[in-house]
C-alpha positions in Angstrom: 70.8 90.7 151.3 67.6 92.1 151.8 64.8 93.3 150.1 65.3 96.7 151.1 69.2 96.8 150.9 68.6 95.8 147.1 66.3 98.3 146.6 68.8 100.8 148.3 71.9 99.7 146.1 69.5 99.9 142.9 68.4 103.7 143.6 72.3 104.6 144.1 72.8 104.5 140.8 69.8 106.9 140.1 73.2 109.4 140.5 74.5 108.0 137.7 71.7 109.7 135.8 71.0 108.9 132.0 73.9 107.9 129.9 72.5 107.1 126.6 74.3 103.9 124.8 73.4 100.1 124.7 77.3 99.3 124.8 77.0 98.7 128.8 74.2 96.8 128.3 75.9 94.0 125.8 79.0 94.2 128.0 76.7 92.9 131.1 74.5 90.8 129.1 77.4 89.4 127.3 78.5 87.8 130.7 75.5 86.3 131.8 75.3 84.6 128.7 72.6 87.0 127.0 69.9 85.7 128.3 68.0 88.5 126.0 67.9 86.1 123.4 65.6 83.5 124.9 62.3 85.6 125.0 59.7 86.2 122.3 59.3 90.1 122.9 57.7 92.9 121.4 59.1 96.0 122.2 56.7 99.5 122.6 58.5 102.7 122.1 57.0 106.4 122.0 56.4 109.7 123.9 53.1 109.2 125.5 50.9 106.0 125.2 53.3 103.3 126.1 52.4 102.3 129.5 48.8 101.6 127.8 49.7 99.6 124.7 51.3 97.7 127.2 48.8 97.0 129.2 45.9 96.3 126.3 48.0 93.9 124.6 49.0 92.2 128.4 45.6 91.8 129.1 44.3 90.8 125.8 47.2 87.7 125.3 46.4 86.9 129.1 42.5 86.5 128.2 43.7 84.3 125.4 45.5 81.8 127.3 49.0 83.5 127.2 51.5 84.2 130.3 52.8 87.4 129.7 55.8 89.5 131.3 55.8 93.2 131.1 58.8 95.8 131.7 57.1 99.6 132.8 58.5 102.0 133.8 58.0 104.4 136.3 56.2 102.4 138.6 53.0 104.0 140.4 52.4 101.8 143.4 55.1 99.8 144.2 59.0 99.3 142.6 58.5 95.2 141.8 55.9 96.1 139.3 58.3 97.2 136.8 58.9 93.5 136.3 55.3 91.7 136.3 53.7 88.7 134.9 50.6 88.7 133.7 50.2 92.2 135.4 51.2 91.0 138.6 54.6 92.2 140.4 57.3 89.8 140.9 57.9 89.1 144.5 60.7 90.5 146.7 62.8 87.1 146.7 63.2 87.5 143.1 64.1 91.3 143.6 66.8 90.2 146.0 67.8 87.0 143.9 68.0 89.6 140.7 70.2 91.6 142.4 72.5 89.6 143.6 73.2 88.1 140.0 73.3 91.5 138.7 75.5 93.4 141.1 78.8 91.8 140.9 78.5 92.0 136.5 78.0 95.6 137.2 81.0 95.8 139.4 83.0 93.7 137.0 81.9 96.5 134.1 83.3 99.2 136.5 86.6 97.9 137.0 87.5 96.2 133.6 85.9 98.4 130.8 86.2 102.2 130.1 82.4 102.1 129.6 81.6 104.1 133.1 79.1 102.8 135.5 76.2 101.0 134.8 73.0 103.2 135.3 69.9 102.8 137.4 67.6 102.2 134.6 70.2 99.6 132.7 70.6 97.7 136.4 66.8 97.3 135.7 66.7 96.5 132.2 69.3 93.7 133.2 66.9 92.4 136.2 63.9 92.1 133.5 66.2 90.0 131.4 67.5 87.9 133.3 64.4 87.2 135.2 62.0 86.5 131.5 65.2 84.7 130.0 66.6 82.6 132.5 64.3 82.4 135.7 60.6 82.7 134.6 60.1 81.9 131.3 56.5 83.5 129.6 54.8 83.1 126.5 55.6 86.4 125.5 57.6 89.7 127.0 56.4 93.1 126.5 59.2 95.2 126.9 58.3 99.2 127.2 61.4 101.6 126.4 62.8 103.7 128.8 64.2 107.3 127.2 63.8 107.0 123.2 65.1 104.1 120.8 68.2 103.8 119.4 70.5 104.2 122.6 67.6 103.4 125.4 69.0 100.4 127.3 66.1 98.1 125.9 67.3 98.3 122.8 69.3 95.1 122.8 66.8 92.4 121.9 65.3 91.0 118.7 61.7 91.6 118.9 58.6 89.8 117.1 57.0 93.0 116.9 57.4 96.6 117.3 55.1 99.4 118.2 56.0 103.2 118.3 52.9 104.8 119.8 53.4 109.0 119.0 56.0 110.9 118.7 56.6 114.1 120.5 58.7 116.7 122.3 59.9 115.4 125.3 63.6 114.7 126.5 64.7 117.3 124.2 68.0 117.2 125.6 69.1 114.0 125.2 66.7 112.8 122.0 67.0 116.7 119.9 65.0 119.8 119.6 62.6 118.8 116.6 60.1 116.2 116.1 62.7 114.8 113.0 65.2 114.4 115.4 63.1 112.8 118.3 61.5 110.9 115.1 65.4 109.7 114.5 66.0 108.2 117.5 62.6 106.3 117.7 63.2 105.1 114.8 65.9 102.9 116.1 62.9 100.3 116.9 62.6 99.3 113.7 64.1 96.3 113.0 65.1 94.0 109.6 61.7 92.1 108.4 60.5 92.9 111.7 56.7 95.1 111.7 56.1 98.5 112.8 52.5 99.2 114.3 53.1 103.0 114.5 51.2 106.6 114.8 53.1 109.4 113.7 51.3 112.8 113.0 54.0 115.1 112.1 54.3 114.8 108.1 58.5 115.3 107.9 58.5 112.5 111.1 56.7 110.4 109.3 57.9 110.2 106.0 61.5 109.8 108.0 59.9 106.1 109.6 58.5 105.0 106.3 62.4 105.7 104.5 64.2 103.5 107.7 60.9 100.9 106.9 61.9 100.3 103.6 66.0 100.2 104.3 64.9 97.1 106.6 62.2 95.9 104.1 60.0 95.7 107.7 56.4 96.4 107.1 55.2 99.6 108.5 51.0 99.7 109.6 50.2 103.1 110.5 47.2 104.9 112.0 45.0 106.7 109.6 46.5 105.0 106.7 46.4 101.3 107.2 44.2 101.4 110.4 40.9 102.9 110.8 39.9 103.8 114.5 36.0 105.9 113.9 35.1 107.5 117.9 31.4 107.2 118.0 29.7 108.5 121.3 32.2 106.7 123.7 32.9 103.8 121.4 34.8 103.2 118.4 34.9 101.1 115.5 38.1 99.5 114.3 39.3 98.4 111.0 42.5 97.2 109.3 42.4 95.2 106.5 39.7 92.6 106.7 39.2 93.3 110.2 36.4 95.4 111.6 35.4 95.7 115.4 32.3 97.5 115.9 31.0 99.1 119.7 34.1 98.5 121.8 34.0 100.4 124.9 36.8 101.4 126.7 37.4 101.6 130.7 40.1 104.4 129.9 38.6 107.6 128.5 39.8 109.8 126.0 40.8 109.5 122.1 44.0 109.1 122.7 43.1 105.3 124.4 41.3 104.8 122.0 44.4 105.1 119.4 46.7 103.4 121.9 43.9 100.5 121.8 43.7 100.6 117.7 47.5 100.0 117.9 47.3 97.0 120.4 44.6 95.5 118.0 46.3 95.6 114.9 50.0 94.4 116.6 47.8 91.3 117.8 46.3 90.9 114.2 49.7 91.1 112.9 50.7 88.4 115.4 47.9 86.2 114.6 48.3 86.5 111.1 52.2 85.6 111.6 51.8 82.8 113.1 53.1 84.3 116.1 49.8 83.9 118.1 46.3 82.3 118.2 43.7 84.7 119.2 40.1 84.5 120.2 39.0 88.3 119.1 35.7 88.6 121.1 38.2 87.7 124.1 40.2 90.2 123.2 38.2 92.8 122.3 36.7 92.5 125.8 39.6 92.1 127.2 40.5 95.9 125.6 37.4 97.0 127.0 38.1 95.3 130.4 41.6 97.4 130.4 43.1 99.8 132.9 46.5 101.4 133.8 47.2 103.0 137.1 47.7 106.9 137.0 46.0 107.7 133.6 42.6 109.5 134.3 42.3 107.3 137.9 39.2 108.1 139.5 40.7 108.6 143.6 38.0 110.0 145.3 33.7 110.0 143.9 33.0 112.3 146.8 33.9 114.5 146.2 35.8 113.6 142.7 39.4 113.5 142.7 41.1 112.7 139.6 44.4 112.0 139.0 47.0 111.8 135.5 50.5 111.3 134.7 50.3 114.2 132.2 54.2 114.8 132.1 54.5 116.5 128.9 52.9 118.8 126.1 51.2 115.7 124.2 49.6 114.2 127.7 48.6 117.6 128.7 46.9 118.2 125.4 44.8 114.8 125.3 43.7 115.3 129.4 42.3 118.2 129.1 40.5 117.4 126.0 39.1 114.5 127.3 38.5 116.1 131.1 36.8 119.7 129.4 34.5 116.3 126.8 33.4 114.3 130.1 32.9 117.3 132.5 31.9 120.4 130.2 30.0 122.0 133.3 32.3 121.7 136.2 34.7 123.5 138.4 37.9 121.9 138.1 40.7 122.9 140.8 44.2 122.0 139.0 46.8 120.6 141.3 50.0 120.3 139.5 53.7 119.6 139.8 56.5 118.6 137.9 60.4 117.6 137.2 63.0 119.3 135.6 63.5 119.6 131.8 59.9 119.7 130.8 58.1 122.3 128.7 56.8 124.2 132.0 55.6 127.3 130.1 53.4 125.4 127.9 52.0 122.5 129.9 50.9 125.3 132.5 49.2 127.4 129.6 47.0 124.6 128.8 46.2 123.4 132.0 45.2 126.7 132.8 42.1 126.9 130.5 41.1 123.9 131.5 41.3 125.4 135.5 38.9 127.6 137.6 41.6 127.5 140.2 45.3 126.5 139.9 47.7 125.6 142.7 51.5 124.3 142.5 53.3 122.3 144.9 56.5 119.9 145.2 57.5 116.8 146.3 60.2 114.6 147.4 61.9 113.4 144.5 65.5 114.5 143.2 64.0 116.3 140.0 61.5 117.6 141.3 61.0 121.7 140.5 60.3 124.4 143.8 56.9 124.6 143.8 58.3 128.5 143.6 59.9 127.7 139.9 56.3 126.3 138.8 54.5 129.4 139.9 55.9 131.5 138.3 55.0 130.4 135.1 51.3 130.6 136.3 49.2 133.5 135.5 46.3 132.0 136.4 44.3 134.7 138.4 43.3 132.2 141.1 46.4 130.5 141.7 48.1 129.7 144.9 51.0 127.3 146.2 50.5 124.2 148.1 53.4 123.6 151.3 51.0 120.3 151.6 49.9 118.7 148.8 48.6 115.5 150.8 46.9 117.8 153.6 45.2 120.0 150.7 43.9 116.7 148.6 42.5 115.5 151.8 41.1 118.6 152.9 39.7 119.5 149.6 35.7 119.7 149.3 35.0 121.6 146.0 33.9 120.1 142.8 36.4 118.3 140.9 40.5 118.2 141.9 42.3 117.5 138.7 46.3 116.0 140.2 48.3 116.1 137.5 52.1 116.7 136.1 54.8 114.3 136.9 54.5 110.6 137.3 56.7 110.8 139.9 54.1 113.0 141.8 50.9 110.7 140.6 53.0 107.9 142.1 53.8 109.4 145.6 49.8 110.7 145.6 48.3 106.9 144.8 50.7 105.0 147.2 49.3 107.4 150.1 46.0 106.7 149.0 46.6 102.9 149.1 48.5 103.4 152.6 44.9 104.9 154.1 42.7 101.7 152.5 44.5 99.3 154.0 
């Protein structure tokens, strides 16, 4: 088999769809002798902010002298970087190798269980296992959820620590219409004994993670209660418990890194103090500082400035354009924006839209993706227009700032252009 053909016969499942359950999952694993059991792991969970925790507490175990494997998802650049040690992609060998273990399991579910077809995202899930249990073994295995908690296809491990990073309305309908619900499902992290480094701002959401905390007598460290992140002037100060980091500096702007980098901090701390880790904290505070994720406020272009940002959802939209109307008070921003079905359209346009002086829509080529038609329609922007050529108009654009934003999907296809033209 090659590379390609395994890539092929993963994204043929992408018809599946999403079939929430872990059932599949234990079936597969099951056979290959569960191979989730051998890794220490710590799994993130959330609506926004997962991709980031990730990657501060990746880089800050790597500056300490840890190997560390990391399962993202959606990739931005290239597909093997879903499965990465120490924030490098696995090769294609191992893609192939993976797939060939995997694909005859998935065939043996399909034609000896009533459980249905295994999905694309649990024929991944079962790769990253496989591969961190039984082919490369790490120090540690940080293991970002897919679509939720409780029935996400990650959800089969027993983790060293858990972190739930916000809480929002996304996926609404497969995870429920309220944040209680949504806060229901996430919930499904939490673990007996096991700790919970969490930020929940909804008061009803929150008072529903501290009642499944105490069923599982797991300890639950929250943000703005039992950590202290203070923004000062493009720093912050952290504190939590004894601790207190003064001055750190992110590469990542906005407040919501800095939260996502408070909850890193204090899930090391709570490592450290566990016995689960040794750490150096100036290495990683400047590893933190040192950290950056692909996709999240990228800088593409200085001349002239080109930004791009995976904001897919209400909460993402929110925190980009407070951060781009804090850094760039005085600009004209041109919004380029697209999206995939089942997001709040209405609403993620609206704010966008007093962030813009001009707004244009376009699609691309992904299976969700909306008619750039669809989109427009929800813009009442008074200089708006749609974009047949969303490459041609980046390239060809030569006013002040261009803001690319909306689905991941869409970030992903834009920065793997970009990459084509540098090499």
């Amino acid at each position: 088999m090659s590379y390609q053909e395994g890539l092929n016969w993963i994204h043929e499942r992408m018809k599946f769809g999403i079939k929430p359950g872990v059932r599949r999952m234990e079936w597969m694993l099951e056979r290959l002798e569960n191979p989730e059991q051998n890794i220490n792991g710590i799994h993130v969970v959330g609506t926004n902010g997962k991709g980031s925790t990730v990657s501060y507490m990746r880089n800050a175990l790597n500056h300490n002298g840890y190997t560390v494997g990391t399962f993202t998802s959606p990739y931005i650049e290239t597909f093997n970087e879903r499965i990465s040690v120490d924030g490098t992609p696995i090769p294609d060998d191992d893609i192939v190798a993976l797939v060939e273990i995997v694909k005859p399991v998935s065939e043996a579910l399909e034609a000896e269980t009533d459980l249905g077809t295994a999905t694309e995202f649990e024929i991944i899930t079962m790769m990253m296992f496989i591969y961190f249990g039984k082919m490369h073994s790490v120090d540690y295995v940080i293991v970002e959820a897919g679509l939720g908690a409780k029935n996400d296809s990650t959800n089969v491990f027993q983790p060293i620590m858990t972190v739930l990073t916000s809480i929002g309305l996304d996926h609404t309908s497969i995870l429920g219409d309220s944040l209680l619900d949504i806060a229901k499902d996430k919930s499904g992290v939490i673990k007996p004994g096991i700790p919970l480094v969490f930020s929940v701002k909804d008061d009803v959401s929150r008072e529903y993670i501290h009642k499944v905390l105490e069923e599982n007598h797991a300890k639950g460290i929250e943000l703005n209660r039992d950590i202290i992140m203070i923004p000062e002037n493009g720093e912050f100060q952290f504190q939590y418990g004894t601790y207190d980091f003064q001055d750190i500096r992110l590469s990542m702007a906005g407040r919501h890194q800095k939260e996502n980098a408070s909850l890193a901090i204090a899930a090391l701390i709570e490592l450290h103090e566990r016995g689960k880790a040794v750490l150096d904290w100036n290495l990683m505070i400047r590893a933190m500082e040192e950290t950056t994720w692909p996709g999240r406020i990228e800088i593409l272009s200085e001349d002239p400035l080109v930004i791009i940002d995976g904001a897919h959802n209400n909460e993402a939209v929110e925190a980009l354009v407070e951060t781009i109307g804090r850094q760039y008070p005085d600009r004209e921003i041109t919004v380029l924006f697209s999206a995939i079905e089942g997001k709040p359209l209405s609403t993620m346009v609206e704010k966008l839209e007093g962030l813009a002086d001009a707004f244009s829509v376009t699609d691309f080529d992904f299976p969700k993706a909306l008619p750039k038609e669809e989109i427009y329609a929800k813009v009442t922007h008074p200089n708006r227009s749609m974009v047949d050529d969303h490459i041609q108009f980046i390239e060809a654009f030569e006013g002040d700032i261009l803001l690319v934003t909306g689905s991941l999907y869409f970030i992903s296809e834009i920065k793997q252009h970009y990459n084509a033209k540098r090499r």
